[in-house]
C-alpha positions in Angstrom: -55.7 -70.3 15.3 -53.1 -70.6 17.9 -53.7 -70.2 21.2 -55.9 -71.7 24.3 -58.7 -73.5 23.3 -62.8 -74.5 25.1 -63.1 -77.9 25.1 -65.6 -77.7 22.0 -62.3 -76.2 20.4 -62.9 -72.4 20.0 -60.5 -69.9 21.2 -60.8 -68.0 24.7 -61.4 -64.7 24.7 -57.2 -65.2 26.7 -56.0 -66.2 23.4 -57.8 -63.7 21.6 -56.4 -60.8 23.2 -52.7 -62.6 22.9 -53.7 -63.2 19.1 -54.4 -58.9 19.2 -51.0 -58.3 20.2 -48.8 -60.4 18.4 -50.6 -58.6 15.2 -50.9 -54.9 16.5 -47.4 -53.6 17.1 -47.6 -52.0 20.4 -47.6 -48.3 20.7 -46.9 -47.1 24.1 -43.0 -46.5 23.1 -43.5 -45.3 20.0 -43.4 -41.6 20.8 -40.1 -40.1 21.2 -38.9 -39.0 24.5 -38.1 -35.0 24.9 -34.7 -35.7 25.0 -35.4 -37.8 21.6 -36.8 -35.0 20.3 -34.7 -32.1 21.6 -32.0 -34.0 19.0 -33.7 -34.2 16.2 -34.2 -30.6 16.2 -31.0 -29.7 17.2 -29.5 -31.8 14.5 -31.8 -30.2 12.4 -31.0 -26.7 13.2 -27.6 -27.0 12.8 -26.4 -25.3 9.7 -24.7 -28.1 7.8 -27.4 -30.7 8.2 -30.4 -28.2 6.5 -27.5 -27.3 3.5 -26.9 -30.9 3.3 -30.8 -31.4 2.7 -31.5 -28.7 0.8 -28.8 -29.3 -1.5 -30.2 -32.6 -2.0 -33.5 -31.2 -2.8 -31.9 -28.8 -5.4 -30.3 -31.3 -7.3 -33.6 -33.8 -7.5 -35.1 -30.4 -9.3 -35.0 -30.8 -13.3 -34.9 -26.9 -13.5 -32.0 -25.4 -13.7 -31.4 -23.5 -10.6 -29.2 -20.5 -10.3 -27.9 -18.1 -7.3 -26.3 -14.8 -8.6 -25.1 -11.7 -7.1 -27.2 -9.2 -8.3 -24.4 -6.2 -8.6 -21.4 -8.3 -10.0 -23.2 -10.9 -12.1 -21.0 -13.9 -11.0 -22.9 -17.0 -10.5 -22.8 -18.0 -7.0 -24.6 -21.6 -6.7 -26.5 -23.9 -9.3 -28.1 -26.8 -8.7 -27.0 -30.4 -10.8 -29.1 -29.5 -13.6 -28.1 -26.4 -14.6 -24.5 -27.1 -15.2 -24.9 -31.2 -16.6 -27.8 -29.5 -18.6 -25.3 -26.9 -20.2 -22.2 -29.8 -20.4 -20.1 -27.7 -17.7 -18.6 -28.8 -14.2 -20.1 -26.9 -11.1 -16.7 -25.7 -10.5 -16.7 -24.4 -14.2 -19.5 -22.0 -13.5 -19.3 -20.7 -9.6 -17.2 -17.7 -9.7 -18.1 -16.9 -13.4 -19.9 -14.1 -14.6 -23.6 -15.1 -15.6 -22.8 -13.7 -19.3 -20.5 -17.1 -19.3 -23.6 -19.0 -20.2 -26.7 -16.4 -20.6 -26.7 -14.8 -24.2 -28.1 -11.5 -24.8 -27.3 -10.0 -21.1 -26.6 -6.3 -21.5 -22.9 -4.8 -20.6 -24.0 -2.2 -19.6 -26.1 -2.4 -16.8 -26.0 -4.5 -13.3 -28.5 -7.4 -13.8 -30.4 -6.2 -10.3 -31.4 -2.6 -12.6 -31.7 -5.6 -16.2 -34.5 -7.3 -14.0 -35.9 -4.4 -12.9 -36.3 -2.7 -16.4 -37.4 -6.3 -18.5 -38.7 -8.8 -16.1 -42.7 -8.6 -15.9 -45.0 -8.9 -13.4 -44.6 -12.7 -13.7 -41.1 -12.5 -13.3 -40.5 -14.6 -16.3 -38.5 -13.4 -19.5 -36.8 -16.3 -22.3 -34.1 -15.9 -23.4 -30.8 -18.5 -24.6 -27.9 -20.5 -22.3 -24.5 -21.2 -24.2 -24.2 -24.9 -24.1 -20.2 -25.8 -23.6 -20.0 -26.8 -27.2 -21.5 -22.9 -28.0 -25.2 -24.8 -29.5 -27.6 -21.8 -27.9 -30.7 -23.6 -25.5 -33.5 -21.4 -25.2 -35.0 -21.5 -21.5 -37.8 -19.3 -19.7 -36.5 -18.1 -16.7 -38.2 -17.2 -13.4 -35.6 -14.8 -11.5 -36.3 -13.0 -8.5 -34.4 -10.5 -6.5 -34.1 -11.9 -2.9 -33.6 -9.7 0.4 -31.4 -11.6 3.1 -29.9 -9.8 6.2 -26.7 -10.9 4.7 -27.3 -9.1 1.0 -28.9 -9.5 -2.1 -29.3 -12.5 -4.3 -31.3 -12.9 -7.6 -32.8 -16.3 -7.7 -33.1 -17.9 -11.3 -35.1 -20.5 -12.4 -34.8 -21.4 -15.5 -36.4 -24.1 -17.8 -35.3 -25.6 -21.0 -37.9 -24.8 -23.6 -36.6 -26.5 -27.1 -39.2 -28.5 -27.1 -41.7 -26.4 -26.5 -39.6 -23.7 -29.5 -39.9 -26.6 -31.6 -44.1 -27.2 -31.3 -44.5 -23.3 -31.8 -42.1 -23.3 -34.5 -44.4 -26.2 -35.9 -47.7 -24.6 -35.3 -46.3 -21.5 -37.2 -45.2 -23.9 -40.4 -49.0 -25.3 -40.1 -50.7 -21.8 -40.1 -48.7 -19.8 -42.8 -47.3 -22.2 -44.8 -48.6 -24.2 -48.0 -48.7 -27.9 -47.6 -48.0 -29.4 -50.7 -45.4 -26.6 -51.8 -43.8 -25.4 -48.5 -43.8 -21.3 -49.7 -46.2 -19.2 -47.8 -49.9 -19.8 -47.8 -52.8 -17.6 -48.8 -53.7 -16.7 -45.3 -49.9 -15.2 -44.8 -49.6 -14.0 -48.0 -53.4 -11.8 -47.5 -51.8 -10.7 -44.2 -48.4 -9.6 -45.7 -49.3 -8.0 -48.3 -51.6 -5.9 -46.1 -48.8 -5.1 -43.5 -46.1 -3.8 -46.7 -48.9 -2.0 -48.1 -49.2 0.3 -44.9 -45.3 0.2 -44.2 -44.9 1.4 -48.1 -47.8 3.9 -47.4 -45.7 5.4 -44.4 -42.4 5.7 -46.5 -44.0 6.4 -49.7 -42.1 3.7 -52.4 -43.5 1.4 -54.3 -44.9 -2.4 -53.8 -44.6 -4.6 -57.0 -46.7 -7.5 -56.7 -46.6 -10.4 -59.3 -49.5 -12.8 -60.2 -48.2 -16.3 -61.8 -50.3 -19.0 -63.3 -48.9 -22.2 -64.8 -50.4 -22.6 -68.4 -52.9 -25.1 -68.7 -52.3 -27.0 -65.9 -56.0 -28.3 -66.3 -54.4 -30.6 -69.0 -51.4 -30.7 -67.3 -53.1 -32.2 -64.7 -55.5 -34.4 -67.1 -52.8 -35.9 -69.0 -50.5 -36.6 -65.9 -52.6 -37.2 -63.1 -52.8 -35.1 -59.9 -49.8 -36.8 -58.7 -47.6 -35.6 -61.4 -49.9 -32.0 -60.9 -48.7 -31.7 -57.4 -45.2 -32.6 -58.5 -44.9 -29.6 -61.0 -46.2 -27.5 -58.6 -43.6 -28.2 -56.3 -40.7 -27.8 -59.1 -42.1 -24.2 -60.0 -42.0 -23.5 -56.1 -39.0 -24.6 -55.6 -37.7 -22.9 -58.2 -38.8 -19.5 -57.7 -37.9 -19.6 -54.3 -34.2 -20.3 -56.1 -34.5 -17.1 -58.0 -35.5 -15.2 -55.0 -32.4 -13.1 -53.7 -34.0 -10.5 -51.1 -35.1 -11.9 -47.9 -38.3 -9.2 -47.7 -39.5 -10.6 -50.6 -42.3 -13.1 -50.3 -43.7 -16.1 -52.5 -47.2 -17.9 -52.1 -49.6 -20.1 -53.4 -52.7 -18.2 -54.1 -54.7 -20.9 -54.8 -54.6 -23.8 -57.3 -52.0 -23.7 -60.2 -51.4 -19.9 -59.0 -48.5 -18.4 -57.4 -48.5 -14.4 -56.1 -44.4 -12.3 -55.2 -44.9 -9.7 -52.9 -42.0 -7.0 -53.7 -41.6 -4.3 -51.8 -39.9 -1.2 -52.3 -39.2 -2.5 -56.0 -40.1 -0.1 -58.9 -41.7 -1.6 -61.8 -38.8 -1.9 -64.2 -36.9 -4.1 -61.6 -40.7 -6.1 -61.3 -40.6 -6.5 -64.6 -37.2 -7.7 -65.0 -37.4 -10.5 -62.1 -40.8 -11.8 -63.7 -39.6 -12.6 -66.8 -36.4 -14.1 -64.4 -38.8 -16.2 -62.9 -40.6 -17.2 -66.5 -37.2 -18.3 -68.6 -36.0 -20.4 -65.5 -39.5 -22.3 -65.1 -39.7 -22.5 -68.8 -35.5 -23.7 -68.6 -36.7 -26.8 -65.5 -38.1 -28.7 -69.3 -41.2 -30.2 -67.2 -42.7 -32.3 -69.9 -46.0 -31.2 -71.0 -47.2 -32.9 -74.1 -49.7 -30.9 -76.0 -48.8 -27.5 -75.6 -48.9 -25.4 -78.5 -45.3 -24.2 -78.2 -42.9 -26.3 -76.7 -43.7 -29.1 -75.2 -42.5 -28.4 -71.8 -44.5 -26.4 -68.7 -45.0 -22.7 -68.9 -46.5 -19.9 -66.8 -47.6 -16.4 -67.6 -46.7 -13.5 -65.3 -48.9 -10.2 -64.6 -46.9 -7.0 -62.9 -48.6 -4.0 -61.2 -46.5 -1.6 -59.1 -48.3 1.4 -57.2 -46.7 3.3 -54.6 -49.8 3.7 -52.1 -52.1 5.9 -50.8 -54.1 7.0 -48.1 -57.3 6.7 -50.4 -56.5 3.1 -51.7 -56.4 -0.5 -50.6 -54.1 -3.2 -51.2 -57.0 -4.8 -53.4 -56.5 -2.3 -56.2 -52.8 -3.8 -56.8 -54.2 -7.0 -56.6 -56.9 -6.1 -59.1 -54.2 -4.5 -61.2 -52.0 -8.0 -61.6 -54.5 -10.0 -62.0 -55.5 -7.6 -65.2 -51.8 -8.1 -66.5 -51.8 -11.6 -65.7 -55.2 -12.0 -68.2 -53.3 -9.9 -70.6 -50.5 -12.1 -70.7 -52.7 -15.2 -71.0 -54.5 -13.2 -73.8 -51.2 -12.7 -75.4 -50.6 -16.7 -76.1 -48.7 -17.5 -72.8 -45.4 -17.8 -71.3 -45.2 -13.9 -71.6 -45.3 -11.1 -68.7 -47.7 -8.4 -68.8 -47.1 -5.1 -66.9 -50.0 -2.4 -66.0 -49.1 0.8 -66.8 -51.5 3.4 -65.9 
């Protein structure tokens, strides 16, 4: 240790107190003087040093921030990240109405009455921004109407949810959709059929439902494995989704080898005709199935029952009713569709 020493060699308590304040920074002109700090807070007060800082602090946000006037709609301020985000130039959105970039705004109305009338008591909404090469982001927006002695400003912030669209999206696919054959899954397809019955109930017209089973897919499934199973499966999916032309209409997988249509508003004769559709072009796919009786090739039958509901009814009686047609076809030697008629 530097510094004086006893004549045994230790350090004087001198040198120890030198040793304390070549280590400890000394403090007694550390604080600022008033005059010091008189400066910093008039710098600090002036108007273009607090813009200069806050406008750094806006464009470290990720958010898109925006400033709009709440009467005329134009865009008065954003932040970096709202117009990089959107592939514009600050200069290409100041001065523009917000409709420039925010689908779905109404025409109609000022956005200070729009925000009134739709935001909730969160304040948020979602809704889409017009990326510069027209690609639609959607983004959850936090706007809030501002009150300044110098007017009115709405305050936006808005977030850039894709990814979180995209995991919803997903969780959707996972909860109605079949696995191995990507139509609808029997969970959806209870729930549907439920929701058309009361909608056909209200307007009084008729809900066709078909029942489909692929014929002897047991041996099918013995004499090619569960791996070929699962790939016929998907070909009878995938075609029947290819006959499909009306987007109410809805295809499932009931469970195992058998597939259910839910038509609505679709009288029986049209049922009838669009089951038998269905048969010849599953039939016409020439899936190889050695050992049928007929044609070597896979098959399904098809049972039809149409009712136009009532109040005194469920939606189990149609489904009783095609599943009786569909054990008529089967009873009728196969590839065949079978209609209940009362």
């Amino acid at each position: 240790m530097a510094g004086k020493e006893t004549e045994l060699g230790q350090p004087t308590e001198e040198s120890r107190q030198d040793t304390v304040k070549n280590i400890l920074p000394s403090t007694q002109h550390q604080r600022p003087t008033p005059v010091e700090v008189r400066d910093v807070v008039h710098r600090w007060n002036s108007i273009g040093e607090q813009q200069a800082l806050f406008r750094y602090l806006l464009d470290q946000i990720n958010d898109a921030i925006w400033i709009i006037d709440p009467d005329s709609g134009v865009i008065l301020d954003t932040n970096r990240a709202a117009y990089q985000r959107l592939g514009y130039t600050k200069e290409d959105l100041v001065g523009s109405p917000l409709t420039f970039v925010a689908s779905g705004l109404p025409s109609n109305v000022t956005l200070r009455k729009y925000f009134e009338n739709r935001v909730n008591n969160n304040g948020l909404t979602e809704g889409f921004h017009r990326h510069s090469n027209g690609s639609l982001i959607p983004v959850e927006t936090n706007a809030r109407l501002v009150e300044l002695d110098s007017g009115s400003y709405i305050v936006a912030i808005a977030r850039d949810i894709t990814e979180r669209k995209r995991l919803e999206h997903k969780l959707r696919q996972l909860s109605t959709e079949d696995s191995l054959t990507s139509v609808f899954n029997r969970r959806y397809f209870d729930d549907m059929l439920a929701q058309e019955w009361r909608r056909m109930l209200r307007v009084q017209q008729s809900l066709s439902l078909l029942m489909i089973d692929v014929d002897c897919f047991k041996h099918f499934n013995d004499t090619y494995g569960h791996v070929g199973g699962d790939a016929c499966l998907r070909q009878i999916a995938n075609e029947m989704n290819t006959q499909m032309r009306r987007a109410g209409d809805i295809i499932a997988r009931y469970g195992g080898e058998e597939f259910v249509v839910i038509l609505p508003q679709t009288d029986v004769e049209t049922a009838e005709a669009l089951a038998d559709t269905l048969r010849k072009s599953i039939e016409n796919l020439r899936v190889e199935h050695v050992g049928m009786e007929s044609e070597d090739v896979v098959t399904v039958s098809i049972g039809v029952a149409t009712l136009v509901p009532t109040a005194s009814q469920t939606p189990l009686k149609l489904l009783t009713l095609a599943d009786q047609a569909l054990y008529a076809a089967k009873a009728c030697g196969r590839n065949c569709v079978q209609v209940w008629r009362e």
